[in-house]
Backbone bond lengths (Angstrom), bond angles and torsions (degrees), N, CA, C in turn:
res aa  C-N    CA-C-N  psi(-1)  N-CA   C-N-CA  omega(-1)  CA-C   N-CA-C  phi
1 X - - - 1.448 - - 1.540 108.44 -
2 X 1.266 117.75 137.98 1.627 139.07 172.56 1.262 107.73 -38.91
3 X 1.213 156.03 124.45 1.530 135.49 148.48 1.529 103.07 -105.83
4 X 1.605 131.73 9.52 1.219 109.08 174.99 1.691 99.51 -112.42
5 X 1.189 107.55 144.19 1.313 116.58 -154.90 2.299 99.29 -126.30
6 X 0.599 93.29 153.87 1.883 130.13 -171.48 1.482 120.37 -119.40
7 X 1.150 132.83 91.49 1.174 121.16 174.97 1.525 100.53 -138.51
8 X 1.347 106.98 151.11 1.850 127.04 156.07 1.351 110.43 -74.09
9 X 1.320 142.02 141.90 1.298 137.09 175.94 1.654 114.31 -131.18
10 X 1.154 136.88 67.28 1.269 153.64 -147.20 1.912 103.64 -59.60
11 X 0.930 113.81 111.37 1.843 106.94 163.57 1.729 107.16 -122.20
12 X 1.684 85.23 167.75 1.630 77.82 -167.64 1.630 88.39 -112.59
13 X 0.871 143.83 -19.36 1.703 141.24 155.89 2.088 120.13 -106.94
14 X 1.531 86.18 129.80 1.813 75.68 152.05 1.164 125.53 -125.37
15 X 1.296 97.14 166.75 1.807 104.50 -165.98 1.445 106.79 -72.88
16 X 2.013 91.10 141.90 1.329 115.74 -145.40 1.603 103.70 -70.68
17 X 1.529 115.20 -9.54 1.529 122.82 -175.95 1.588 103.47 -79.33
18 X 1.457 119.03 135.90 1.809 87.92 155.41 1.187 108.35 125.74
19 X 1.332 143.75 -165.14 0.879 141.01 -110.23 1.716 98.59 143.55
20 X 1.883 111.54 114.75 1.766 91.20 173.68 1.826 124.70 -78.35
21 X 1.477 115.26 -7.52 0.995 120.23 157.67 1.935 122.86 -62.07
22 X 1.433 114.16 -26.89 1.324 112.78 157.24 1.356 129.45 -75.54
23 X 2.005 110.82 -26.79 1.279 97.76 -167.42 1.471 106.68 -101.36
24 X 1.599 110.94 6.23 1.672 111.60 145.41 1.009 116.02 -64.55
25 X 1.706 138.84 -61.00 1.176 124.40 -174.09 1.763 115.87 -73.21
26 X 1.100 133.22 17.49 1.283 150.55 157.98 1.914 109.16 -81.02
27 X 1.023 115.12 -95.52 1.168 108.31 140.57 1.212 146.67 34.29
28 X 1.850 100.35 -91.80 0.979 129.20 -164.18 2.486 92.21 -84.76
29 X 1.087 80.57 7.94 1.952 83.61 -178.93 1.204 91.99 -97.89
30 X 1.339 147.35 25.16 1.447 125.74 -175.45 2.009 94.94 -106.42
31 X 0.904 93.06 131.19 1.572 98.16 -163.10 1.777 106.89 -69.98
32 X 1.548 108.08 113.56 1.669 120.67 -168.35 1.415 90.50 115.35
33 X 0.857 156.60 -65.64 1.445 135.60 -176.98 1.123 121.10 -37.33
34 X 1.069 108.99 112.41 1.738 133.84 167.33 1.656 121.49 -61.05
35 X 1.497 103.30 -64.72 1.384 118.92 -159.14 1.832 107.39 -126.47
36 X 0.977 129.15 146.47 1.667 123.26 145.52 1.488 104.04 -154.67
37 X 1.270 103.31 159.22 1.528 128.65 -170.48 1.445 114.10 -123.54
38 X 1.271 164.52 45.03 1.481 132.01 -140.51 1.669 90.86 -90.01
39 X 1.535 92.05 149.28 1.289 118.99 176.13 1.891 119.84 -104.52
40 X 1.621 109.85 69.23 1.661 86.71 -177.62 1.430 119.83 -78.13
41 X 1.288 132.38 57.38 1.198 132.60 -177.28 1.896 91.28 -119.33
42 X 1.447 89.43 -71.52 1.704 100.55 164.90 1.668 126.55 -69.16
43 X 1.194 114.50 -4.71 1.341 103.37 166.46 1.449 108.83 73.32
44 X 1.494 132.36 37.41 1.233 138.28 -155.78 1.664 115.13 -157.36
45 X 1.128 124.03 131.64 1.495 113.78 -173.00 2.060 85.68 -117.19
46 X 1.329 123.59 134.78 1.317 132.55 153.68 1.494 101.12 -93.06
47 X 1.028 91.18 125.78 2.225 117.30 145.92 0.982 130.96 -108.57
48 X 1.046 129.07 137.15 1.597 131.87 139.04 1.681 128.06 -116.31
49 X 1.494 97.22 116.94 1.621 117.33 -175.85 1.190 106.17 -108.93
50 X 1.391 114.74 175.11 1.345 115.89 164.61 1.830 109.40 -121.92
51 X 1.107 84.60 136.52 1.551 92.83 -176.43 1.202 120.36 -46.10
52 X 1.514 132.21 -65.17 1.173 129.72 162.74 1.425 125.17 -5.73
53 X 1.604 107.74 -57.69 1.483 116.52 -162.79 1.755 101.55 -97.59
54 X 1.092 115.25 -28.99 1.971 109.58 -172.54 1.348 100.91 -149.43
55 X 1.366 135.08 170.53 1.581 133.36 177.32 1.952 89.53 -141.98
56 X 1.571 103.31 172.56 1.069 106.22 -159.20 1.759 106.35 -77.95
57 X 1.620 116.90 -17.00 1.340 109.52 -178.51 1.790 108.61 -65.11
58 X 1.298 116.97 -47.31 1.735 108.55 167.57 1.233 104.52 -61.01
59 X 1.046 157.54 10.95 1.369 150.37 174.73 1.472 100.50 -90.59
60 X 1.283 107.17 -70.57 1.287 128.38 165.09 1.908 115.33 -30.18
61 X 1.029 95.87 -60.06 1.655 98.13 175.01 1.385 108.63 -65.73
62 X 0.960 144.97 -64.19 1.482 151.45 165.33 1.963 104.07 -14.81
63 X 1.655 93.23 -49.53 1.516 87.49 174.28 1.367 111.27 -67.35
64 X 0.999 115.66 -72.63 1.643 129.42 175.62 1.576 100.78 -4.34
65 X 1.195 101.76 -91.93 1.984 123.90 175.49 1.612 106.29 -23.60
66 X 1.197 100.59 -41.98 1.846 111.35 -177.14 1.493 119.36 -86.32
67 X 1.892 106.21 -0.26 1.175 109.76 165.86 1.340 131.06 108.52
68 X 1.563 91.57 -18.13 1.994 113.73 173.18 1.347 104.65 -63.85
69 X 0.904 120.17 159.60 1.601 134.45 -142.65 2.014 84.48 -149.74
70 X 1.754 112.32 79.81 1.633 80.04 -172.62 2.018 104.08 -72.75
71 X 1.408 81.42 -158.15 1.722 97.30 -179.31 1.478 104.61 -79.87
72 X 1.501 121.18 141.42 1.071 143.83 -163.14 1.764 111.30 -93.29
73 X 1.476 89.66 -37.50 2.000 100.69 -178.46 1.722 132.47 -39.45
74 X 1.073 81.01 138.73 2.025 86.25 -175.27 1.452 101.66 -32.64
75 X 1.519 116.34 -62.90 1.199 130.22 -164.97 1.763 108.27 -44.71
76 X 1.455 109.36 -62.92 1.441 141.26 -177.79 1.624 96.59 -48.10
77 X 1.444 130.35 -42.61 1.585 117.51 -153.55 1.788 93.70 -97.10
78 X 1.639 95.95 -32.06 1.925 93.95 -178.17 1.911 102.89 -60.46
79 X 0.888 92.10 -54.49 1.692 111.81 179.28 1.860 96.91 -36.44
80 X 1.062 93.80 -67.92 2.050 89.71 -166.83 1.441 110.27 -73.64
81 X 1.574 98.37 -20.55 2.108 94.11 -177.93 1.794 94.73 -67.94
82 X 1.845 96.19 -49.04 1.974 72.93 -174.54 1.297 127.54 -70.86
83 X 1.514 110.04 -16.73 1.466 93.69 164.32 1.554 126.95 -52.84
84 X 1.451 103.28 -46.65 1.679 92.95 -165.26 1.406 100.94 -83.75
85 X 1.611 128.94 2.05 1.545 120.76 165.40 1.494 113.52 -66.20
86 X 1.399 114.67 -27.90 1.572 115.75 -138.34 1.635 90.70 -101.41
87 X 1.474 115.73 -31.47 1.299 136.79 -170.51 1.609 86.99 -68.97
88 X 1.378 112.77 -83.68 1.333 112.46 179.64 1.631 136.20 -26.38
89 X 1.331 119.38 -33.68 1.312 140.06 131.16 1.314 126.89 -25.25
90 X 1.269 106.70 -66.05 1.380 119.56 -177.10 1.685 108.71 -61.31
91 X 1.166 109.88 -51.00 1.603 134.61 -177.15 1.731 89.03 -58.83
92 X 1.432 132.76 -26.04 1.387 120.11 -166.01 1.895 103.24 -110.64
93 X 1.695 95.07 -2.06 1.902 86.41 174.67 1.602 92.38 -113.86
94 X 1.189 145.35 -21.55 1.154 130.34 154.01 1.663 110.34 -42.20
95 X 1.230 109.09 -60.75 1.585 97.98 -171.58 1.795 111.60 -57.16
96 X 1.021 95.82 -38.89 1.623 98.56 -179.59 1.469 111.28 -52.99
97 X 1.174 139.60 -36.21 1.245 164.17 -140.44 1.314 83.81 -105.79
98 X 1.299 133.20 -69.08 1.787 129.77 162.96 1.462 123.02 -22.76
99 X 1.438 117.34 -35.08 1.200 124.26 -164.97 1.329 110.19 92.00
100 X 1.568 135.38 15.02 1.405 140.11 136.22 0.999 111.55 -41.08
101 X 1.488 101.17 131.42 2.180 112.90 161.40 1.167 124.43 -60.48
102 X 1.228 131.18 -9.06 1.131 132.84 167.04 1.450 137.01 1.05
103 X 0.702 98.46 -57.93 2.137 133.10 -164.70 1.057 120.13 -174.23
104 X 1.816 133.29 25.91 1.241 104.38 -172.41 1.774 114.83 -93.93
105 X 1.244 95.65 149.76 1.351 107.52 -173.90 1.719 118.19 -58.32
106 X 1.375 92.03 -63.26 1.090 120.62 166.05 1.801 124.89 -12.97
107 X 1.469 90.01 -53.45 1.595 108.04 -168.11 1.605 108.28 -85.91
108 X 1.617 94.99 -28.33 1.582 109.65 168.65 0.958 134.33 -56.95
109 X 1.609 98.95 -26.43 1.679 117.42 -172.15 1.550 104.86 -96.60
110 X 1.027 97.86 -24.66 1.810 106.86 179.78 1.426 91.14 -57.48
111 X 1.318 96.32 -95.22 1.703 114.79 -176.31 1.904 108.07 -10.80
112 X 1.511 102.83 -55.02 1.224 102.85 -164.10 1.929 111.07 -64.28
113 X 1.013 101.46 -40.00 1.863 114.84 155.75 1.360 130.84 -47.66
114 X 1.686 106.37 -25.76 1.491 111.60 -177.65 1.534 104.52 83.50
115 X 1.510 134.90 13.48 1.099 136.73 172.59 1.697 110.17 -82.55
116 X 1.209 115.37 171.88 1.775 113.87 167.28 1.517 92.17 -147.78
């Protein structure tokens, strides 16, 4: 499974301090972030993190705190809830894969057999 992750992050204001070459390297301090780009033409900041180390909702907050104002739209909020659902997921079959209780099937199926 992938742990480095790609996303667009859409806002509809940026903060009035700054410079987008600063509020990449702002940003770009959130520990697992790899990459950022902000785009003020498009109104869009790209990242790339790795899952392991940060997910896109601290990413997201980091903007917030820094003053970005993201996008409010139906489209825009379904879009970021499934990200951090799907991420979160992921974050719960990696652990399983650890040998975390999490979800494992495995143990489910035991149990359900009367095995240990």
């Amino acid at each position: 499974m992938e742990t480095i992750k790609c996303h667009h992050i859409r806002y509809s204001e940026a903060p009035s301090d700054g410079s987008h070459p600063e509020w990449e390297a702002r940003i770009g301090e959130v520990p697992g972030v790899d990459g950022v780009c902000v785009d003020p033409e498009k109104r869009e900041v790209f990242v790339e993190y790795d899952l392991l180390r940060c997910c896109e909702e601290a990413i997201e907050s980091r903007m917030e705190k820094m003053g970005f104002v993201l996008e409010t739209g139906f489209l825009q909020r379904v879009k970021r809830g499934w990200i951090h659902y799907t991420e979160e997921n992921e974050l719960d079959a990696l652990r399983a894969k650890e040998g975390h209780p999490c979800c494992g099937v495995e143990e489910l199926e035991r149990k359900k057999r009367g095995l240990k």
